[in-house]
VEXDREN-2710 file (C-alpha; in Angstrom, 1 decimal):
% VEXDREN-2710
k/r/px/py/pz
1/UNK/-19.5/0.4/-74.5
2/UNK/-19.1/3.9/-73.1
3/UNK/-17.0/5.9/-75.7
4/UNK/-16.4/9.0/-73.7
5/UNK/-15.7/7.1/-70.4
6/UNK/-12.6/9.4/-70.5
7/UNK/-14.3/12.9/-70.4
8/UNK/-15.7/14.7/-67.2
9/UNK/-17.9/17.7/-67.9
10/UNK/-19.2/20.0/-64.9
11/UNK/-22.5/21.3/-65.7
12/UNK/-24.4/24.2/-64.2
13/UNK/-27.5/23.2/-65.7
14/UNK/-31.5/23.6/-65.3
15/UNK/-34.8/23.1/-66.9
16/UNK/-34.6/21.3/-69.6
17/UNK/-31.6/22.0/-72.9
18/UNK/-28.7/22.1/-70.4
19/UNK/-29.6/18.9/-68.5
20/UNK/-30.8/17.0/-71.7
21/UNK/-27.0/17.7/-72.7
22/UNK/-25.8/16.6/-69.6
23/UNK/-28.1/13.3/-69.9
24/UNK/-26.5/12.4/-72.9
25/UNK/-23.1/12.8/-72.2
26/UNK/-23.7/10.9/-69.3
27/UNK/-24.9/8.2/-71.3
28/UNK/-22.0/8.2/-73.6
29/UNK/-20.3/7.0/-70.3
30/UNK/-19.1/10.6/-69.9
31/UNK/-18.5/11.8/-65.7
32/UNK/-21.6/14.3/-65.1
33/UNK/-21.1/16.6/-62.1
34/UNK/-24.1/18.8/-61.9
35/UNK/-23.9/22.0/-59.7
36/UNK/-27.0/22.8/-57.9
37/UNK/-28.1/25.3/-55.7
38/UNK/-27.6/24.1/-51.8
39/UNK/-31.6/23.5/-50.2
40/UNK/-33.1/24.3/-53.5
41/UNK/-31.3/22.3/-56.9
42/UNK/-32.7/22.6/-60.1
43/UNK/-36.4/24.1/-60.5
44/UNK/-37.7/21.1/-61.8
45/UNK/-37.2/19.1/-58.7
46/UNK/-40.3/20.9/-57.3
47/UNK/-42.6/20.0/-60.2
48/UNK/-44.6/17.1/-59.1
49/UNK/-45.6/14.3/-59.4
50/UNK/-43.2/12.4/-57.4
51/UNK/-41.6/8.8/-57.5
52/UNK/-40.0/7.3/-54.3
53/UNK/-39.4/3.3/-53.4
54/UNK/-43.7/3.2/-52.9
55/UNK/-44.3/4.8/-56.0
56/UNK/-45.3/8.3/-57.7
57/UNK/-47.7/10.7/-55.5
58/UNK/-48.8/14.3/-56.9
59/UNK/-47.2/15.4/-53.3
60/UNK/-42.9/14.9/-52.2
61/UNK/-43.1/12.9/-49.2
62/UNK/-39.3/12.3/-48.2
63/UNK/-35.5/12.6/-49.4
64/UNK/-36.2/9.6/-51.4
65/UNK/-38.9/11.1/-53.9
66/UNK/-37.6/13.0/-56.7
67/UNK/-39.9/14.7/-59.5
68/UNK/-40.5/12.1/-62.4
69/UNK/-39.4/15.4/-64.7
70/UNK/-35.8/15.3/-62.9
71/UNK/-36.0/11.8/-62.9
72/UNK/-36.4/11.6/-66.9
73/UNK/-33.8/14.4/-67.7
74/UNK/-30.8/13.8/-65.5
75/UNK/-30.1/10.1/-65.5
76/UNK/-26.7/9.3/-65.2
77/UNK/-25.2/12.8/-63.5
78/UNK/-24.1/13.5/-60.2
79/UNK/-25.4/16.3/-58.1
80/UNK/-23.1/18.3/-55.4
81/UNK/-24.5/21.4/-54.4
82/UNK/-22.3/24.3/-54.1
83/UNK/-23.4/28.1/-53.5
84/UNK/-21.4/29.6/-56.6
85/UNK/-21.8/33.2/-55.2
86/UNK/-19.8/32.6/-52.0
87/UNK/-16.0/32.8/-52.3
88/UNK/-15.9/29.5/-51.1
89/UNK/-17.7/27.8/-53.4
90/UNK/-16.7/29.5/-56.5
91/UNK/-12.8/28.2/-55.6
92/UNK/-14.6/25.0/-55.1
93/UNK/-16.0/25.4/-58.5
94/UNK/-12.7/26.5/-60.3
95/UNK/-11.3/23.6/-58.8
96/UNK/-13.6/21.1/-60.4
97/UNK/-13.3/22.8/-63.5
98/UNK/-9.4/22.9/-63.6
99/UNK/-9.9/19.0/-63.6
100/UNK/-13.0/18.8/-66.2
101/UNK/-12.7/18.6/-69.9
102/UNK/-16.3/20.4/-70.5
103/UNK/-18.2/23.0/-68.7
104/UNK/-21.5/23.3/-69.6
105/UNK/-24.3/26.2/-68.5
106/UNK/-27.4/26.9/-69.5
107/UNK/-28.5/30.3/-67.2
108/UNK/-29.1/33.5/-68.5
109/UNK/-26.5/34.8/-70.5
110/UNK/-24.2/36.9/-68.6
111/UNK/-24.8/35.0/-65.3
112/UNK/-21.4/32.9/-65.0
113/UNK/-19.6/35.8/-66.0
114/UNK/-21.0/37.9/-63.2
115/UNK/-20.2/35.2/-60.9
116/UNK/-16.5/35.1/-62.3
117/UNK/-17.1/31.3/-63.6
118/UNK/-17.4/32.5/-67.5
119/UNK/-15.5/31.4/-70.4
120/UNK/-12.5/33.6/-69.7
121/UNK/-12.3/32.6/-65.5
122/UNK/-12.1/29.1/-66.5
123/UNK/-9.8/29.1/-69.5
124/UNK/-7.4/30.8/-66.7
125/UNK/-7.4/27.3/-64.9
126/UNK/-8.0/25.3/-67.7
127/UNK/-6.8/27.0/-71.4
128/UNK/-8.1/24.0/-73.5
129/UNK/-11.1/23.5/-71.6
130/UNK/-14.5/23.3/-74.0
131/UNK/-17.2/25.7/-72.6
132/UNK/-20.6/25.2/-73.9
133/UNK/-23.2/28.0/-72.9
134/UNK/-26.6/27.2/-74.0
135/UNK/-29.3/30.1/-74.6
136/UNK/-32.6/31.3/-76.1
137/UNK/-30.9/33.5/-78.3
138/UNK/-27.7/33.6/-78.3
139/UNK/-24.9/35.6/-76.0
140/UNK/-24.6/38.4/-78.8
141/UNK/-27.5/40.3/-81.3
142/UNK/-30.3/42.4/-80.1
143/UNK/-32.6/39.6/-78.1
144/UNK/-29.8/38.3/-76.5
145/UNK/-30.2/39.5/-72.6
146/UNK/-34.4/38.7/-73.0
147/UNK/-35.5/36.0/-71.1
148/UNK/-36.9/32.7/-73.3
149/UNK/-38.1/29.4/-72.7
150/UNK/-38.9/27.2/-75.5
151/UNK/-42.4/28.3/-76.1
152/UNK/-41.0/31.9/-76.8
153/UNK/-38.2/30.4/-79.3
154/UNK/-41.1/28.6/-81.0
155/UNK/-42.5/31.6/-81.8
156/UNK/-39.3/34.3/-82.0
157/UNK/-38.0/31.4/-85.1
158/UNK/-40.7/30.6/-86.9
159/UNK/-41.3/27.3/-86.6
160/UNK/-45.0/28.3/-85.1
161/UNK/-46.2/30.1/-88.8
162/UNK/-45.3/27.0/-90.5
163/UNK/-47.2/24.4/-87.7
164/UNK/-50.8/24.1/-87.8
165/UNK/-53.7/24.2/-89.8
166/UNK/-54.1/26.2/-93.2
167/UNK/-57.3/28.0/-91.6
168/UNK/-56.2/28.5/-88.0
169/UNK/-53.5/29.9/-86.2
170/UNK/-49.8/29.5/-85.9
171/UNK/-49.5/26.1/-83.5
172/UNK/-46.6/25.4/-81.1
173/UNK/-45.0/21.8/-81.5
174/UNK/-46.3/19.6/-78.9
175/UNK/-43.7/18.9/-77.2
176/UNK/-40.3/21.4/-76.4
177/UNK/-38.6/21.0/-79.8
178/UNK/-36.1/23.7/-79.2
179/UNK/-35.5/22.3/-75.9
180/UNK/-34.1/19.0/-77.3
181/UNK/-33.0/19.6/-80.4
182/UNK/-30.6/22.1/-79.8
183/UNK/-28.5/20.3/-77.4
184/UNK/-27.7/17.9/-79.7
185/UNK/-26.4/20.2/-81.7
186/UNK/-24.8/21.2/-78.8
187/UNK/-23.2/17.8/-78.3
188/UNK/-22.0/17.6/-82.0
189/UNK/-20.3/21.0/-81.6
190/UNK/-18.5/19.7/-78.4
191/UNK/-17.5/16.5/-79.6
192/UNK/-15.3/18.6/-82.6
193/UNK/-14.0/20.7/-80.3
194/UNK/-12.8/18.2/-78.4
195/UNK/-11.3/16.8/-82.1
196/UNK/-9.7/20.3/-82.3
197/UNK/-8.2/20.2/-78.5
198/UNK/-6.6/16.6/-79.7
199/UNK/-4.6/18.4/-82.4
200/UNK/-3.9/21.8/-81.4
201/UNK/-4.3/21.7/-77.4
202/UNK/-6.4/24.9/-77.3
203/UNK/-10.0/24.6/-75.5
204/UNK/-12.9/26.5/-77.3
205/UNK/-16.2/28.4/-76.7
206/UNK/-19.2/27.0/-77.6
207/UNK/-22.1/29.6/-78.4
208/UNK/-25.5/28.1/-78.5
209/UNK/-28.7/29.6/-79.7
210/UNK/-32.2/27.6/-79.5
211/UNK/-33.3/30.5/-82.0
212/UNK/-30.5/29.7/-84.4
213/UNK/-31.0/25.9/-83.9
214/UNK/-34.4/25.7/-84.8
215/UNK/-34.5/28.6/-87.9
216/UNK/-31.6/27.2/-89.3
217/UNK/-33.7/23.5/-89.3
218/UNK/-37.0/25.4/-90.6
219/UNK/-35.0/27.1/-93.5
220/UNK/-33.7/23.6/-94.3
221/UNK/-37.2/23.5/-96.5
222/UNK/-38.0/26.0/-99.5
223/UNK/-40.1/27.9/-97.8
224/UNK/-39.3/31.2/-100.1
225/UNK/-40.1/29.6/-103.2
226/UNK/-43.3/27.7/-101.8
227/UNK/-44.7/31.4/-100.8
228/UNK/-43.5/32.8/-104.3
229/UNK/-45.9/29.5/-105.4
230/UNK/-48.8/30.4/-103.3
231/UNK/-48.5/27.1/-101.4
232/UNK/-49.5/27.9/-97.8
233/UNK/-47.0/27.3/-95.2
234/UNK/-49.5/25.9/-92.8
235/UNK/-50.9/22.5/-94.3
236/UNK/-51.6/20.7/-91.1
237/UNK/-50.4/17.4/-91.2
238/UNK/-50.6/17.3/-95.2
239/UNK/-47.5/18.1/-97.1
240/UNK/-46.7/21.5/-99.0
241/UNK/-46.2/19.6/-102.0
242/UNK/-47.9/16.7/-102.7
243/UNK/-50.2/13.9/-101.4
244/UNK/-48.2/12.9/-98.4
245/UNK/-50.5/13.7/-95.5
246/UNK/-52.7/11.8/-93.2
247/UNK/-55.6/9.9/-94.4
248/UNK/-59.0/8.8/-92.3
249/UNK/-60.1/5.5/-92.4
250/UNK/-63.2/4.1/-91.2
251/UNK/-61.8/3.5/-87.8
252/UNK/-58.3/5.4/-87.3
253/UNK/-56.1/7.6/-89.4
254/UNK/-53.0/6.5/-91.5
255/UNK/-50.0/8.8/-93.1
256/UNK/-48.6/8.3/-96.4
257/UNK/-45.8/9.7/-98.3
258/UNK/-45.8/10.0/-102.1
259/UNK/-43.5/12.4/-102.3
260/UNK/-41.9/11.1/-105.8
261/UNK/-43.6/10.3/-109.1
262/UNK/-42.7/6.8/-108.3
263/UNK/-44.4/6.6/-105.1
264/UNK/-47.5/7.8/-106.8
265/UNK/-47.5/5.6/-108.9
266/UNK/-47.4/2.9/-106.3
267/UNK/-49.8/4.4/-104.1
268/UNK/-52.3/4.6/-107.3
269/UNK/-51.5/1.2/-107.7
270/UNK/-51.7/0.1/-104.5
271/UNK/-55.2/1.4/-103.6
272/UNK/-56.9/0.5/-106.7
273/UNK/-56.7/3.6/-108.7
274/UNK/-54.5/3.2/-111.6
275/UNK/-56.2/5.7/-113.8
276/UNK/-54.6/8.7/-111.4
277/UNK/-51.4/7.9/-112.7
278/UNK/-51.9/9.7/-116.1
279/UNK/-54.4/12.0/-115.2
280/UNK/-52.7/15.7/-116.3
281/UNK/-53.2/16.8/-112.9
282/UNK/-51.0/14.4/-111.2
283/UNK/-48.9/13.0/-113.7
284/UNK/-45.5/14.9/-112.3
285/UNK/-44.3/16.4/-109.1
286/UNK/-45.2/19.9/-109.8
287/UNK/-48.5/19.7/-111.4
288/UNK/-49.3/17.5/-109.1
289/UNK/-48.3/19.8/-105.9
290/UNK/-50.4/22.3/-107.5
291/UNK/-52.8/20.3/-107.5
292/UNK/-52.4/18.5/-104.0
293/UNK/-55.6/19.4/-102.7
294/UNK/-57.2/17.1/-105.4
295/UNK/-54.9/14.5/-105.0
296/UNK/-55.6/14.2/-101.4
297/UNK/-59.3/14.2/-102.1
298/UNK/-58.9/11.3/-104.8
299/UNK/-57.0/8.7/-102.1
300/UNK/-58.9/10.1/-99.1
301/UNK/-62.2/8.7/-101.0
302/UNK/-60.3/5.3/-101.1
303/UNK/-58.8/4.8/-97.7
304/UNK/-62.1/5.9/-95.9
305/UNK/-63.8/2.8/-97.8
306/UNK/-61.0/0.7/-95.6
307/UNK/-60.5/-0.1/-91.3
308/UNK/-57.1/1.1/-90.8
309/UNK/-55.3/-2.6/-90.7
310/UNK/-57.0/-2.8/-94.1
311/UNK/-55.1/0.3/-95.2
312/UNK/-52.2/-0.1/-93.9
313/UNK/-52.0/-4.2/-95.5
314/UNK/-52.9/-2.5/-99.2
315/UNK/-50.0/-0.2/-98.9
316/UNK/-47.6/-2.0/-97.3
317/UNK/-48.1/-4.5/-100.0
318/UNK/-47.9/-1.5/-102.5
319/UNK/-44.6/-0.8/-101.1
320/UNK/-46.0/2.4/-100.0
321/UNK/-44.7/4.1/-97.0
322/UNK/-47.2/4.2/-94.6
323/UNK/-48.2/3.6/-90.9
324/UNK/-50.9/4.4/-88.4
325/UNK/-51.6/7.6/-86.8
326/UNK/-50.9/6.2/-82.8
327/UNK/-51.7/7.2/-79.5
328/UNK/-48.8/7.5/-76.9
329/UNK/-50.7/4.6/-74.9
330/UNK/-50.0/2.6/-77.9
331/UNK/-46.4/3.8/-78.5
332/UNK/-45.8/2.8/-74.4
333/UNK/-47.5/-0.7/-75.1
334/UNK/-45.2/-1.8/-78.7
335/UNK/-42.3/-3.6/-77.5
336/UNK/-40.2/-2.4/-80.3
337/UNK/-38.6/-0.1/-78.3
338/UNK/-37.9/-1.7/-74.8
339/UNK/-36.2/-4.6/-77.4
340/UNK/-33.8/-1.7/-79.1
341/UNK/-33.5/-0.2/-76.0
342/UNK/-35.0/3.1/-76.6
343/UNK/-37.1/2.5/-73.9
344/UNK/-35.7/1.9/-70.1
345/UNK/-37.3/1.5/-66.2
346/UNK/-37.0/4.7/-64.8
347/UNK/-34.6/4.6/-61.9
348/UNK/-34.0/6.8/-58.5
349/UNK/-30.8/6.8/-57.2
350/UNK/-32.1/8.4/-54.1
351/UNK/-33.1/4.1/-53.3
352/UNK/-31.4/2.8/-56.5
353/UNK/-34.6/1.2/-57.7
354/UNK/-36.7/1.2/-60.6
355/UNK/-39.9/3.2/-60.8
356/UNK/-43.1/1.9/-62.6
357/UNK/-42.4/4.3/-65.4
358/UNK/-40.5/4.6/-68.4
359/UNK/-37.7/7.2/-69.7
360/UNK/-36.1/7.3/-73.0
361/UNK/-33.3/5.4/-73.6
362/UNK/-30.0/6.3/-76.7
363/UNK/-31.5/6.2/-79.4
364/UNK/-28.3/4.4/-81.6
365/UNK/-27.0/1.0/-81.0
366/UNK/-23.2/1.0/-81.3
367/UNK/-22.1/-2.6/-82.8
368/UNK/-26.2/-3.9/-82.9
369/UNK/-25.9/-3.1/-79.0
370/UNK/-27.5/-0.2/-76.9
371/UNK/-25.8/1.8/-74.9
372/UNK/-25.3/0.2/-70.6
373/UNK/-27.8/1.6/-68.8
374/UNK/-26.7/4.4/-66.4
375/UNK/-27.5/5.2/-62.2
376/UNK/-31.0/7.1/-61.8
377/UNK/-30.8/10.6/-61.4
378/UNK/-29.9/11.7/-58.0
379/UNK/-30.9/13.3/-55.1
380/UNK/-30.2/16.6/-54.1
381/UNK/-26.7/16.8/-53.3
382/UNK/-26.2/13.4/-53.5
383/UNK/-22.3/13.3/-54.2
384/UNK/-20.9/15.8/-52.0
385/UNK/-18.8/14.1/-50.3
386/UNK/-17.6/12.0/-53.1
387/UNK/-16.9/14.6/-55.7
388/UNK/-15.4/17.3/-53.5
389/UNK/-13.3/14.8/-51.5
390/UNK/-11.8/13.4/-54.7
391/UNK/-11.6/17.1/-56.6
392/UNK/-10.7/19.5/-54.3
393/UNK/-9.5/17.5/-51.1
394/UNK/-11.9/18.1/-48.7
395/UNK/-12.1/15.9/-45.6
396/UNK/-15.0/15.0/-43.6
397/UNK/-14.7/17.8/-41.3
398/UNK/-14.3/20.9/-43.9
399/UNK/-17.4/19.0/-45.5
400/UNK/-19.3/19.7/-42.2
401/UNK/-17.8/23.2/-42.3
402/UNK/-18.9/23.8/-45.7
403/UNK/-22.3/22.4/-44.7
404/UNK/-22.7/24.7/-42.0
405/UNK/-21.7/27.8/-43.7
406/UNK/-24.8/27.5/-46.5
407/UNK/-21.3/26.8/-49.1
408/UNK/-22.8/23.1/-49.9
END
């Protein structure tokens, strides 16, 4: 199945948001053409290590070894390098876009415009295309011309008082949150639009903020009323409200979530502690939140008597939600995911091969199926001559040209 086997999108993407986008479009079965600068491409290309047909090496050895970073994030796009400052190459551009559905960007906001590829230059070509520009903050408001990367967004929204210890500091998320979730709002937003262009005809402009995103998903929580309560907003990896937390046993931590009076009463159940039930202090949700601490203590006493399997068998028994607390070595080694396909062989187009490493698959099965795997991610400038020849006409010999010039 590729659902949007009908849509190309041209995408002036880098880093990380913008290509994430354009990797799952591309998996949707979507036509990718990614626009990078000629000699040069997307800055993550020259962030090592490097994966070729002999393997990955800290060090790029020839045409065929492409960062493992590029190799994760654009699978299933096509790169054609095109100098969008030269005259040239911005017809080229214009062009491609006249014949696209979407144009994506992810650069500093303001930068298509000054190259005369923004919103307005495109819609001139193409009224009902759907232009998506991705940002930190936004192309409007105050912060909107200062530059951010997801650690700054992390910290500009929020999200970082709310992550981390009650005792220490504000903690970035592991991994770039704002990065990933925000395209896929991205990709929500586009996929309406494109409802919207099926009724009316008109194309639309898609601003999007990675501050926005991730406030708006922080102030999903109550996290006015739990300061007007005195609950701290920094609990670790216990809950605000309750028991649910993380819980050491003898040999490996597990995490739990009572977050209900009936899965209290489970867990109290579960682990051999009845009597908790009706104690005043945790017989309903919001005594027992105020007394959380307390609670925690109570079951923490109980699981560290147990190995973690023996932890994990009680509560599961229980019907307790629970799990163990797992290592990404682990995650890599449970087959779950290569069966569901949520985890593929990471491929290089440059040799069309696999790679002895893994990249995350679509994570949604359409009809109990995943989703065809796509090509690898390219090399630089891979599809030059196929995309411009079929787009914009040009011939071997204005290819050379174009070549020659610096335009490609």
């Amino acid at each position: 199945m590729q659902p949007l086997s009908d849509l190309r999108v041209l995408a002036v993407t880098v880093f990380l948001a913008g290509p994430f986008l354009s990797m799952t479009l591309a998996r949707l079965g979507a036509e990718v053409i990614k626009i990078e600068i000629p000699g040069r491409g997307d800055p993550v290309r020259g962030n090592g290590p490097f994966a070729g047909p002999d393997g990955i090496h800290s060090e790029q050895r020839t045409e065929q070894h492409v960062a493992t970073r590029f190799l994760k994030r654009s699978q299933g796009v096509k790169s054609v390098t095109l100098d969008l400052r030269n005259p040239r190459g911005r017809e080229l551009f214009l062009e491609m876009a006249r014949q696209s559905d979407v144009v994506l960007e992810n650069l500093a906001p303001g930068s298509m415009t000054r190259l005369g590829l923004g919103y307005p230059d495109v819609a001139a070509v193409n009224p009902g295309v759907i232009y998506a520009s991705i940002s930190g903050y936004g192309q409007t408001g105050p912060y909107a011309q200062q530059p951010a990367h997801d650690p700054q967004i992390q910290g500009m929204s929020g999200l970082m008082d709310i992550n981390g210890e009650p005792d220490g500091p504000p903690t970035r998320v592991g991994f770039y949150i704002g990065d990933l979730v925000t395209p896929m709002f991205a990709s929500t937003a586009i996929l309406a639009a494109l409802r919207e262009k099926e009724k009316t005809g008109r194309g639309t402009y898609l601003d999007v903020s990675m501050m926005d995103t991730l406030t708006s998903l922080m102030l999903m929580e109550n996290l006015e009323e739990d300061m007007a309560s005195g609950i701290p907003l920094r609990t670790g990896n216990n809950s605000r409200s309750g028991p649910t937390g993380q819980y050491q046993a003898s040999d490996g931590a597990v995490i739990i979530t009572a977050a209900s009076d009936d899965q209290w009463r489970r867990l109290c159940n579960a682990i051999g502690m009845p009597e908790l039930i009706d104690d005043e202090r945790f017989a309903r949700y919001q005594v027992r939140s105020e007394n959380a601490a307390a609670a925690r203590a109570e079951v923490q006493a109980r699981i560290g008597e147990m190995t973690r399997a023996q932890a994990l068998e009680c509560l599961s028994a229980g019907d307790v939600p629970c799990g163990p607390v797992r290592t990404v070595p682990e995650i890599l080694a449970d087959n779950h995911f290569r069966d569901r396909g949520a985890l593929r062989p990471m491929r290089n187009a440059a040799f069309d091969g696999e790679v002895d490493e893994v990249v995350a698959g679509f994570p949604v099965l359409f009809d109990g199926q995943p989703l065809p795997d796509v090509p690898g991610a390219p090399s630089l400038g891979m599809h030059n001559a196929e995309v411009l020849a079929e787009l914009c006409g040009v011939d071997a010999r204005e290819l050379e040209r174009l070549r020659g010039d610096g335009v490609i």
